[in-house]
C-alpha positions in Angstrom: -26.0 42.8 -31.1 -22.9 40.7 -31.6 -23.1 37.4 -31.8 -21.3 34.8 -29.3 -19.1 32.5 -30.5 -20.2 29.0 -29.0 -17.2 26.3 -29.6 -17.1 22.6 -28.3 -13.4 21.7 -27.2 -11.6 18.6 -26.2 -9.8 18.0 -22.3 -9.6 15.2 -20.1 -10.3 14.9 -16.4 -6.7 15.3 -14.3 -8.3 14.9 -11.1 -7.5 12.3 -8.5 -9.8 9.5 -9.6 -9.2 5.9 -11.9 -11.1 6.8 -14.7 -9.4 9.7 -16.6 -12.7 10.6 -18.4 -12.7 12.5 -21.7 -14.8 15.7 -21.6 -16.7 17.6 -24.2 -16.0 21.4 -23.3 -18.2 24.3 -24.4 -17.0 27.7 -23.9 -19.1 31.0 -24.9 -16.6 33.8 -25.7 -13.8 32.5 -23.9 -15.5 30.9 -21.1 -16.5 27.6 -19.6 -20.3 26.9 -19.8 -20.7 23.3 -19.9 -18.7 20.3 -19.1 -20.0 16.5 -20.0 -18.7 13.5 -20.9 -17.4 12.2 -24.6 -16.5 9.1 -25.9 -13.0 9.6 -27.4 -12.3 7.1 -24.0 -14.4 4.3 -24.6 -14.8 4.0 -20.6 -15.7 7.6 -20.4 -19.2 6.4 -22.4 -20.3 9.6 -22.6 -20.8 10.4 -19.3 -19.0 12.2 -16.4 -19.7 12.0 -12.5 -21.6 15.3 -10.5 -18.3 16.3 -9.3 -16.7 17.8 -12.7 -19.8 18.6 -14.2 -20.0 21.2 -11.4 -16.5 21.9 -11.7 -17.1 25.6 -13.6 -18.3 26.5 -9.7 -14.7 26.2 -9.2 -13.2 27.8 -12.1 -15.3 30.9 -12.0 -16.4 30.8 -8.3 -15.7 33.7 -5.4 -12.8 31.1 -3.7 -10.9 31.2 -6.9 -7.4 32.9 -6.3 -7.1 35.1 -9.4 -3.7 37.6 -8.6 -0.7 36.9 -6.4 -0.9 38.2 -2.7 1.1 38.9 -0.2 -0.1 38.0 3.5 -1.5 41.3 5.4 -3.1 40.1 8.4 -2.5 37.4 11.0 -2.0 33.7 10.1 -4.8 32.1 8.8 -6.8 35.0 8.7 -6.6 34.7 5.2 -6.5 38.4 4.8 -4.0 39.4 1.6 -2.9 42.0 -0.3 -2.7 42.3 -4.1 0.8 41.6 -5.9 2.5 41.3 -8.8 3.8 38.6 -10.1 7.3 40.0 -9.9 7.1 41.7 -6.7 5.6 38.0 -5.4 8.4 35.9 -6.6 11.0 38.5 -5.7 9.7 38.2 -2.5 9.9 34.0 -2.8 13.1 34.5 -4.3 15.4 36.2 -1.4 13.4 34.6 1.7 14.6 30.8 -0.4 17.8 32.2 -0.8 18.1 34.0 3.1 17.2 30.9 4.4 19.1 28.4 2.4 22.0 30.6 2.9 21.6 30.6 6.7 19.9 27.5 7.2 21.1 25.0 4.6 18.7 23.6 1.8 17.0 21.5 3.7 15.6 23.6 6.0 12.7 24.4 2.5 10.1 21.6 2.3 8.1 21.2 -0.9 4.5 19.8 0.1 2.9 18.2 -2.8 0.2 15.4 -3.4 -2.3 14.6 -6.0 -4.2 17.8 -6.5 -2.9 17.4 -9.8 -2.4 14.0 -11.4 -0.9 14.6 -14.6 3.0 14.6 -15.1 3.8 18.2 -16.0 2.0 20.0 -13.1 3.4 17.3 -10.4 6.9 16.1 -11.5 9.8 17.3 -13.6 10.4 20.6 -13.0 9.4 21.3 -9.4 11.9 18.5 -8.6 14.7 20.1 -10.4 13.6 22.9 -8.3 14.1 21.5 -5.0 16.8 18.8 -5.9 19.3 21.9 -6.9 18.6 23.7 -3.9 19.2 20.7 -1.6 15.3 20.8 0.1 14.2 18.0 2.5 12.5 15.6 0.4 8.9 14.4 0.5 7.7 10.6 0.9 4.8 11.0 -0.9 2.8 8.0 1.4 -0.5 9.8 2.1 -2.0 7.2 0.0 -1.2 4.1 -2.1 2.0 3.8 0.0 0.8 0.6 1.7 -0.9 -1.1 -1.8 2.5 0.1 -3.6 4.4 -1.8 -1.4 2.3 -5.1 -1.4 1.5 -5.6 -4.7 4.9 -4.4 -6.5 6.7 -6.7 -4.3 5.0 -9.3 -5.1 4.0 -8.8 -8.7 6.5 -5.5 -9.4 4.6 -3.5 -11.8 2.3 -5.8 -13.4 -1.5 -4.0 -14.4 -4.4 -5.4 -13.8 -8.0 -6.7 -15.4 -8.9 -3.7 -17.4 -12.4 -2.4 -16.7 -13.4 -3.5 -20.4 -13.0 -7.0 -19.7 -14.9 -7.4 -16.2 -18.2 -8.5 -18.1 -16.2 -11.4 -18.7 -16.2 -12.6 -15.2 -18.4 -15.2 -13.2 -17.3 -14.0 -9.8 -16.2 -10.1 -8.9 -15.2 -9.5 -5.5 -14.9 -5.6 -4.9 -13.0 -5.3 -1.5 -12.3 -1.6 0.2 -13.9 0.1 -3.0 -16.7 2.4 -3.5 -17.2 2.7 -7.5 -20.1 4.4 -6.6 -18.3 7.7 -5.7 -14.9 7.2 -7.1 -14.0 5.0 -10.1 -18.0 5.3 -11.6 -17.0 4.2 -14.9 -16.6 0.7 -13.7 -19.9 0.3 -12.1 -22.0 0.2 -15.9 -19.2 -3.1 -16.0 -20.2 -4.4 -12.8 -23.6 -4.2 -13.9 -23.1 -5.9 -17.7 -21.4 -8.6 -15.3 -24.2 -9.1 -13.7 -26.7 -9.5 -16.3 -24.5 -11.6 -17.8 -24.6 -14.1 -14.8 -22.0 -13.2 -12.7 -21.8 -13.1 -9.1 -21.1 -9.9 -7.0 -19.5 -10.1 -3.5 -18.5 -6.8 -1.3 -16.3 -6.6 1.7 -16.3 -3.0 2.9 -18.0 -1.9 6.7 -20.7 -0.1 5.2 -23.8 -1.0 2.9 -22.7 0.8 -0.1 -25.1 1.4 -2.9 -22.8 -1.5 -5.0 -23.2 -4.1 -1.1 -27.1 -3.4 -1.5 -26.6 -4.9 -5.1 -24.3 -7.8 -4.3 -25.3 -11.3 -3.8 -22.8 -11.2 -0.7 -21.5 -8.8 1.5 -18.9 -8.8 4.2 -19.4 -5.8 6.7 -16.2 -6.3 8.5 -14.6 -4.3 11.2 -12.3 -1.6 9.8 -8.1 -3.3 9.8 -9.2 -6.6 10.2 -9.5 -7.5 5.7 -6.1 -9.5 6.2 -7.4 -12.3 8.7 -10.5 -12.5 6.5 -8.1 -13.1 3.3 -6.2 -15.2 5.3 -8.7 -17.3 6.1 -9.9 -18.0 2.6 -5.9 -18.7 1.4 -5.9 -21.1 4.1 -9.5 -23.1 3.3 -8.0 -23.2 -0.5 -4.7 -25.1 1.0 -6.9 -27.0 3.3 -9.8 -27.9 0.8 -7.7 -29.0 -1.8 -8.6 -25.7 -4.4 -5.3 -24.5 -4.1 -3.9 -24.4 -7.6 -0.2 -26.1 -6.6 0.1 -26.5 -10.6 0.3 -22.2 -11.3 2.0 -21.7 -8.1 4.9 -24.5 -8.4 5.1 -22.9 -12.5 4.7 -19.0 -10.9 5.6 -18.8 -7.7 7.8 -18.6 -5.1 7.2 -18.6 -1.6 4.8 -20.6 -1.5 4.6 -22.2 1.7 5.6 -19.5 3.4 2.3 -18.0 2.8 0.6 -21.0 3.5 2.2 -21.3 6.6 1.3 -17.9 8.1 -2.4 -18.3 6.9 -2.9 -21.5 9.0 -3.6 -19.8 11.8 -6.5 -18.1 10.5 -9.6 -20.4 10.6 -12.8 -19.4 9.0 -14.2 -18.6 12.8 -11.1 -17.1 13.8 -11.3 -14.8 11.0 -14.6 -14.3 11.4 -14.5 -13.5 15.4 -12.2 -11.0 14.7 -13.6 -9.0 11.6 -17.5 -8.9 13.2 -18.6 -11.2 10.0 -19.9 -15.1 10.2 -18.2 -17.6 9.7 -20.2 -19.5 7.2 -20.1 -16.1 5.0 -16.2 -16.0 4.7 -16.4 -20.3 3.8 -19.3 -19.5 1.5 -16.8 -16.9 -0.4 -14.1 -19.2 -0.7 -15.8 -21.6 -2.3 -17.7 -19.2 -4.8 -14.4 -17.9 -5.3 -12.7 -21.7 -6.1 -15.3 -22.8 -8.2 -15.8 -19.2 -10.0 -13.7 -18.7 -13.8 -13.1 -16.2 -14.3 -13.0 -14.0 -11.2 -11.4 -10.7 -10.5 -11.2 -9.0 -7.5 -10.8 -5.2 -7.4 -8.7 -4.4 -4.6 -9.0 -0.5 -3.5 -7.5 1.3 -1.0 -9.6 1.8 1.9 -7.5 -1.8 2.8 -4.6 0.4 3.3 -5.6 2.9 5.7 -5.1 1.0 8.7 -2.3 -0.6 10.8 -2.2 -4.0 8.6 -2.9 -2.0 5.3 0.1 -3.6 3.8 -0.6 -6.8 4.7 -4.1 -6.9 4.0 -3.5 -5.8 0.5 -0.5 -8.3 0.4 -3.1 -11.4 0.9 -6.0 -9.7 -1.0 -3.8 -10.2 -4.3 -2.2 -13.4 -3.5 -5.8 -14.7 -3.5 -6.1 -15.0 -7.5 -2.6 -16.9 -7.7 -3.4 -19.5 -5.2 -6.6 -19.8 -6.8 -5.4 -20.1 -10.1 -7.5 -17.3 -11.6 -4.9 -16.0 -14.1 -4.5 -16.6 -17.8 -7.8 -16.0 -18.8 -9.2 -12.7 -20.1 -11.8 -11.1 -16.8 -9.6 -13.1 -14.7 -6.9 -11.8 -11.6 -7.1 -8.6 -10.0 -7.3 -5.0 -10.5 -4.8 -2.9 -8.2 -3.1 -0.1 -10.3 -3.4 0.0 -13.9 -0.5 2.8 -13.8 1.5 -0.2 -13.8 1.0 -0.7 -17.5 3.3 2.0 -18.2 7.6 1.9 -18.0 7.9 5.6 -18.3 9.5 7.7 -15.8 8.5 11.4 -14.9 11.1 11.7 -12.7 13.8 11.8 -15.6 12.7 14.9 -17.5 13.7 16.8 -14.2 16.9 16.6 -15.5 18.7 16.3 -11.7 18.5 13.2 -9.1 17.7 13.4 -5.9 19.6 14.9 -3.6 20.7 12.8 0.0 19.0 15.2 1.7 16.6 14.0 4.8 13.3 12.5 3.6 9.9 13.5 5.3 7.4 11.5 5.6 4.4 13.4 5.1 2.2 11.8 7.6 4.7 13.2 9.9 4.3 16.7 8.4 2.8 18.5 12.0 5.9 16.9 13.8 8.0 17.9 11.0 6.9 21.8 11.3 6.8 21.2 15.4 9.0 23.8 16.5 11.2 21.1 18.1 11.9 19.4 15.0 15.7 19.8 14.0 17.2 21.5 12.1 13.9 23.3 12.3 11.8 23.8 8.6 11.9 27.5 7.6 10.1 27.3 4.2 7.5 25.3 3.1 6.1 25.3 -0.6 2.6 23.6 -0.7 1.2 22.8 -3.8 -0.9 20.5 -5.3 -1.7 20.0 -2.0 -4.3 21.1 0.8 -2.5 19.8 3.9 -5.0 20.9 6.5 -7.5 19.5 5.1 -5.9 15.7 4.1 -2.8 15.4 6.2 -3.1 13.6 9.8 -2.7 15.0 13.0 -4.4 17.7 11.6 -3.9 20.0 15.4 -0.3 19.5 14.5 -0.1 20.5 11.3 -2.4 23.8 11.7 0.3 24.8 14.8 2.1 24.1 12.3 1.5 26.6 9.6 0.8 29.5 12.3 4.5 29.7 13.1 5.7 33.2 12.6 9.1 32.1 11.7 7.9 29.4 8.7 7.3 31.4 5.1 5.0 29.8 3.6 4.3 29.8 0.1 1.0 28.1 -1.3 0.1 28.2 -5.2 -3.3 27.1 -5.3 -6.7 27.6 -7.4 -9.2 28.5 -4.7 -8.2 29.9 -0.8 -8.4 26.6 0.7 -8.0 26.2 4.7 -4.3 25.8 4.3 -4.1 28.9 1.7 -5.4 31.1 4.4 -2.3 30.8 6.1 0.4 31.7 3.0 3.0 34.3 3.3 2.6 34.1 -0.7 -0.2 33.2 -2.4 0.2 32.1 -5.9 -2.8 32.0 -8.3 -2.7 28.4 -10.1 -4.5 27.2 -13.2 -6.7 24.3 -13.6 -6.5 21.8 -16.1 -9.2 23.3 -18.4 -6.5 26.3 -18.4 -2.9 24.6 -19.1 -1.6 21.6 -21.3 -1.0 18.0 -19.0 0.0 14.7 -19.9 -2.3 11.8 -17.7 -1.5 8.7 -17.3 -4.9 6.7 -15.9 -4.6 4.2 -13.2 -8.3 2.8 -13.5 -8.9 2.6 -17.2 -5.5 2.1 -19.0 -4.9 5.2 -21.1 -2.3 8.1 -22.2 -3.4 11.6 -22.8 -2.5 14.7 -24.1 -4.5 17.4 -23.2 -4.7 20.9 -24.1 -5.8 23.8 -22.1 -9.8 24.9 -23.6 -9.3 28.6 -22.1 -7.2 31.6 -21.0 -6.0 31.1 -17.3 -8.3 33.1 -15.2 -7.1 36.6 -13.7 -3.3 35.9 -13.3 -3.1 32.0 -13.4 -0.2 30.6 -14.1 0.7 26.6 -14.6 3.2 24.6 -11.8 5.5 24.0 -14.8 5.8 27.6 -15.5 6.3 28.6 -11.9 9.0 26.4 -11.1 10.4 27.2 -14.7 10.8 30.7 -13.7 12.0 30.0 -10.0 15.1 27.9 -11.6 15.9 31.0 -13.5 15.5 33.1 -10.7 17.4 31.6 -8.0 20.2 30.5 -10.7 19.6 26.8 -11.4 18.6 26.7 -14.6 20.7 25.1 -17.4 20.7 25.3 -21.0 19.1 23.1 -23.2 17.2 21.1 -20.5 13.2 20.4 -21.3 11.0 23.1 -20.0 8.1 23.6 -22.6 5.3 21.3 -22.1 6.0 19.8 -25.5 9.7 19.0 -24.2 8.6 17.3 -21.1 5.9 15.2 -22.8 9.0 14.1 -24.9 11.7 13.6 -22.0 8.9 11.7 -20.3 7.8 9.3 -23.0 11.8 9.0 -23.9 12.4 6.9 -20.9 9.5 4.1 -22.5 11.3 1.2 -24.5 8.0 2.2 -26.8 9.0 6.1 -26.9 8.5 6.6 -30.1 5.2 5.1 -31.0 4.1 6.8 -27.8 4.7 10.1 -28.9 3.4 9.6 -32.2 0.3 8.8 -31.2 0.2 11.5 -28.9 0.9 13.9 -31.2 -1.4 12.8 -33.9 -4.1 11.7 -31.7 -3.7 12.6 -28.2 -4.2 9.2 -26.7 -1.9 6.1 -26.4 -2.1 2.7 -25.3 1.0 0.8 -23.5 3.0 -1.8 -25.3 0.6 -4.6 -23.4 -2.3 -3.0 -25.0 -5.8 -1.7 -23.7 -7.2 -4.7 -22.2 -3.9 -7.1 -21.3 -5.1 -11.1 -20.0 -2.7 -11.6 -17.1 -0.3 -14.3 -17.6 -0.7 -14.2 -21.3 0.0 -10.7 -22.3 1.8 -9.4 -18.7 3.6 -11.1 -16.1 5.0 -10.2 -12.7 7.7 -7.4 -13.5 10.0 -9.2 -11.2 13.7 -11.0 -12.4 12.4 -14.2 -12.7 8.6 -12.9 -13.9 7.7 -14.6 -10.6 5.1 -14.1 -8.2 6.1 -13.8 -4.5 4.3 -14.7 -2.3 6.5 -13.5 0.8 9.3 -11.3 -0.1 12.2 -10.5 2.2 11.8 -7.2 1.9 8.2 -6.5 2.9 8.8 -9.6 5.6 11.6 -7.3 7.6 9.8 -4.1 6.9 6.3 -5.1 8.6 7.1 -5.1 12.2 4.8 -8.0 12.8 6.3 -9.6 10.1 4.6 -9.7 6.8 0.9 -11.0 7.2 1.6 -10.9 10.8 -2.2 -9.1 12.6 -2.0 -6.0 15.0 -4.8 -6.2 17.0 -7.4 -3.3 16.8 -6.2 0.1 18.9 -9.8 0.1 20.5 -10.0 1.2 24.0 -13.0 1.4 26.6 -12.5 5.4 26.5 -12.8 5.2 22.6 -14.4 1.6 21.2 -15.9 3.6 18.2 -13.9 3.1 14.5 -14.2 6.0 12.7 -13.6 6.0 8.8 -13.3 8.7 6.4 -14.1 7.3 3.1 -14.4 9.5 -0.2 -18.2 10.9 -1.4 -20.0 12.2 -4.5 -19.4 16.1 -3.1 -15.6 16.2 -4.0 -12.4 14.1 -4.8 -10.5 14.6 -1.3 -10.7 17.8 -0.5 -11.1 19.5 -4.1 -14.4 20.8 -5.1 -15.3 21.0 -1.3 -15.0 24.7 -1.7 -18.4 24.4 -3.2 -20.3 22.7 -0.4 -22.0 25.4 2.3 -23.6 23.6 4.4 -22.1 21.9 7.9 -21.4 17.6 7.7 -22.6 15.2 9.8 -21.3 12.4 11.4 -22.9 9.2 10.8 -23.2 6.5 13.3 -25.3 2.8 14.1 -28.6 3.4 15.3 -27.5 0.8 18.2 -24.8 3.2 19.0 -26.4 6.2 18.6 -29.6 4.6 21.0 -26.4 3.8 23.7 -25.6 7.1 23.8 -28.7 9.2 24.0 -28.0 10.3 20.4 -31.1 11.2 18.4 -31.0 12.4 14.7 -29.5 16.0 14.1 -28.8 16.6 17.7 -25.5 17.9 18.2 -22.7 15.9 19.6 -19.0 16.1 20.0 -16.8 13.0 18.2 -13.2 13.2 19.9 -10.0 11.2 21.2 -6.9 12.0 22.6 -5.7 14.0 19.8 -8.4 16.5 19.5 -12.3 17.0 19.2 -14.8 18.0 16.2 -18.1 19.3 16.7 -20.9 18.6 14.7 -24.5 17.3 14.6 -25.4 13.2 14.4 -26.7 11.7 11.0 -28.2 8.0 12.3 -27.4 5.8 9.3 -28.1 1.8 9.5 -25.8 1.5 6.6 -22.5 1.2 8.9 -21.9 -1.6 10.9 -22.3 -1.4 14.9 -19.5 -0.2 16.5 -18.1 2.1 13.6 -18.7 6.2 12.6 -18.0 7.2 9.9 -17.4 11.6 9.0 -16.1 11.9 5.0 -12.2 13.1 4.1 -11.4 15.9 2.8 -13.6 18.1 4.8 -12.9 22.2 5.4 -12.9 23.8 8.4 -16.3 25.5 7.5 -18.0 22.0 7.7 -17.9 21.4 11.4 -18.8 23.9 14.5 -15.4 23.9 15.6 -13.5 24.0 12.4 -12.1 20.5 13.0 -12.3 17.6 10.9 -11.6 13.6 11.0 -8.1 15.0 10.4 -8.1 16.4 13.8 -8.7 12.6 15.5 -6.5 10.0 12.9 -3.3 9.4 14.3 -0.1 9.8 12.5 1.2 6.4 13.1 1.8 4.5 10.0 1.0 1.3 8.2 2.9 -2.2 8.0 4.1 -1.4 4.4 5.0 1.5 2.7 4.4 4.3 5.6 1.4 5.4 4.4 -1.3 6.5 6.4 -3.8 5.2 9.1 -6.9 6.9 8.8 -9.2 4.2 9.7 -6.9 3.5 12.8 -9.1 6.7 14.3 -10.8 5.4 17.7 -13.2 7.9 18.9 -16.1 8.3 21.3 -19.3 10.0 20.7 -21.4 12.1 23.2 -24.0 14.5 22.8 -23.5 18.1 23.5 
């Protein structure tokens, strides 16, 4: 009997989550076996969440898409027949050019988000693509928009407290963050924190498995996190903890912020966010008297009305405090900010002035009102039924007869079953990437452990050979993985030491180092390395002003909040191929008692826009008043094929246009 060859191989997680963890592969005669954690990242300690461990269940499972296809059967029947390559991109090929020719290049849309994090499957050469044909263009908002805004206008691209130094801390607020489920690799820091003395305060609506842990926690009502920081900028003016020293040395627009938090008492604050008074006083005043304190800021802020805002006031806590200049001390946004290069560059081709879609807007965008109408869309990296608002929209959407749709994609997702085209993609275990972490602050190189599956093939080859296919190639521009990696890293004022370490060790660290102390090693990447505290920009763009409050878009018809945060089954909606079974919706016991609900009884959650049928999970974990049914889900999880999709509107933050989610007012009823 022949014996197996058993090897252990190096990768790095590319999935949508802070960490970037570094993986121990093994693969038995060519295939994936085992995935678990390694310590070539220190923050990685050896571990790895549920999600990737499981992740051969994706590589190898029956929803992988192995061999092009060609649509045979209705849309979104997801019934295909086999291709070839060729014959599928020839087929690509003349509808792009028949309806640029007759339509103009923006009637193509390329649909992209972060199904892929790294920079050579998501970037450069897709964008050459669709910049040389003259496509619509994408505002990439779904999320981060809102936080983008906020804390680059009033820090530019400054990073954060690195997870390293949080043990450092006597105070950690976590606020709209879940480390539990996404981002683990901070919680073993959280927990050395704590042993260590420090104190732990949470402000999310639910009892998370961190809030059960915390010496404080803040269940407030879902859009209402900017009165509540508000309130605690205003007791630090009014108590005398302001630190008027850091902000009259780093600052500007100081009183303007002081101004517009006035209004916002601790009871005011506290009438409106559900939460007692005396809690948001007592966590001003931990907060004052706490050095050093950090607060990780996530992005569940963001999803709402105000999510600009909010995140706005969240971050200009620490400078009105003071809590800069010492290491464990400031916040933790986006540690991509740590990093000058630009992606973007290596496409070799700026954009074009062609209209820009916001892709929130995506099911008005393929309304068949919308002009001039959309006649191609590209989706990849991307599974737009199951993460874009509107979702009722956005499935009409796709079953136009007239819109050729191509989707190149690893597994036939909901939106896959509706491709004129269907394009077998490779996962990371399968092609070379170049990560950039946003949690942990980290560069990586990362080569591919296997042969692509069936008929795989990377993005950066597809779009590679499209250019050369449609005629908008040119010579001499990067296109190997190993180019890009350089054209990338060539636009860093570092470049070179970048690339060297890359290339001899597969990681790199930015010119501020590992673990920067804010204010000593960074500062605000504005002219004057200024904080401001109320820029003109974000000020106009808010239409309440900036830190101006919406009030919540409850009604009697639908007084329920419903929120969609992130679980251990997937990371949006990848790996959720892999989970069977139907998903409840969780709601209060006092609500569920209000409405005749009982445990596991069916019920129908619905609004305005649509309806999703499902069964009731009681869970005394959410505040009264709010539901809560995860994103990401697939049509296969509900009785009806609808999701929380189906009921969040498409209307869009303060800041940034992102997305408003937890804006979703619903009513529950049993069935």
């Amino acid at each position: 009997m022949a014996t197996l060859e058993v090897v252990e191989r190096k990768s790095t997680c590319v999935l949508d989550c802070p960490d970037t963890c570094s993986l121990t592969v093994t693969v038995e005669d060519g295939r994936v076996v085992k995935l678990d954690g390694s310590r070539d990242n220190e923050i990685t300690a050896g571990y790895i969440c549920g999600k990737v461990r499981h992740f051969t269940e994706l590589v190898y499972g029956e929803d992988r898409v192995r061999y092009p296809a060609v649509r045979s059967g209705p849309k979104g029947s997801g019934q295909f027949r086999r291709a070839t390559w060729d014959e599928a991109l020839d087929i690509v090929v003349q509808r792009l050019q028949a309806i640029r020719h007759e339509h103009g290049g923006e009637a193509i849309l390329p649909l992209c988000y972060g199904g892929s994090n790294g920079w050579l499957t998501h970037g450069p050469l897709d964008l050459r693509l669709f910049h040389r044909l003259g496509a619509s263009r994408l505002a990439r908002t779904l999320c981060a928009a809102a936080t983008a805004a906020a804390s680059t206008g009033l820090y530019g691209k400054m990073p954060g407290v690195a997870y390293d130094d949080y043990p450092q801390a006597r105070l950690i607020i976590v606020w709209g963050c879940n480390p539990a489920v996404s981002g683990i690799h901070l919680v073993p820091y959280l927990r050395r924190a704590k042993e260590n003395g420090a104190k732990l305060v949470v402000v999310d609506p639910r009892r998370t498995p961190l809030a059960r842990q915390a010496d404080l926690h803040l269940a407030v009502r879902p859009g209402t996190d900017l009165p509540v920081a508000l309130s605690m900028i205003n007791g630090l003016f009014e108590s005398g903890r302001a630190d008027l020293g850091f902000l009259s040395a780093h600052a500007r627009n100081t009183e303007a912020l002081r101004d517009r938090a006035r209004a916002w008492s601790y009871g005011r604050a506290a009438d409106v966010a559900g939460v007692a008074a005396a809690d948001i006083e007592r966590l001003t005043r931990l907060y004052a008297d706490s050095t050093p304190a950090v607060v990780r800021c996530g992005w569940g802020i963001e999803r709402n009305r105000n999510g600009g805002s909010a995140v706005a006031a969240v971050l200009a806590l620490p400078a009105v405090a003071g809590k800069f200049g010492v290491r464990g001390g400031g916040f933790t946004m986006s540690n991509s900010f740590a990093w000058d290069m630009d992606p973007a560059a290596a496409a070799c081709e700026p954009p074009p002035a062609t209209r820009l879609i916001n892709m929130n807007r995506v099911g008005e965008a393929l309304a068949p009102g919308f002009a001039p109408p959309i006649r191609a869309l590209f989706v990849y990296d991307c599974n737009p039924l199951a993460t874009l608002p509107a979702q009722t929209k956005v499935r009409a959407g796709l079953a136009r007869e007239d819109l050729f749709t191509i989707v190149h994609e690893q597994v036939l997702t909901d939106t896959a079953r509706y491709a004129d085209v269907l394009l077998p993609a490779t996962t990371f275990l399968e092609h070379n990437e170049l990560k950039r972490s946003y949690g942990a602050i980290s560069l990586e190189w990362i080569d591919p452990v296997i042969e692509p599956v069936g008929e795989a093939r990377p993005n950066y080859w597809l779009f590679a050979e499209l250019c050369r296919r449609l005629g908008v190639a040119r010579p001499g521009e990067p296109e190997t993985p190993a180019e890009l990696m350089r054209a990338i890293v060539a636009t860093s004022r570092d470049g070179a030491r970048i690339a060297a370490d890359l290339e001899r060790t597969g990681r790199a660290a930015p010119a501020c180092g590992d673990r920067p102390v804010l204010f000593v090693d960074v500062f605000p990447a504005t002219p004057d390395r200024k904080i401001d505290l109320c820029p003109a920009a974000l000020d106009r763009e808010a239409p309440a002003g900036l830190y101006g409050y919406t009030a919540d878009p409850a009604t009697g018809a639908f007084p329920l909040s419903l929120i969609s945060p992130s679980t251990s089954d997937a990371i949006s909606s990848t790996l959720y191929q892999r989970v069977r079974k139907q998903v409840p919706v969780g709601i209060h016991p006092a609500d569920a008692a209000a409405r005749g609900v009982a445990d596991g009884d069916p019920v129908r959650v619905f609004n305005g826009a649509g309806e999703v049928r499902c069964v009731a999970e009681i869970n005394d974990e959410l505040r009264p008043g709010v539901a809560m049914l995860p994103k990401g889900l697939w049509a296969k999880h509900t009785a009806n094929g609808q999701t929380a999709n189906a009921l969040a509107p498409d209307t869009l933050t303060d800041l940034g246009a992102g997305a408003c989610f937890n804006d979703a007012r619903v009513e529950i009823r049993p069935v």
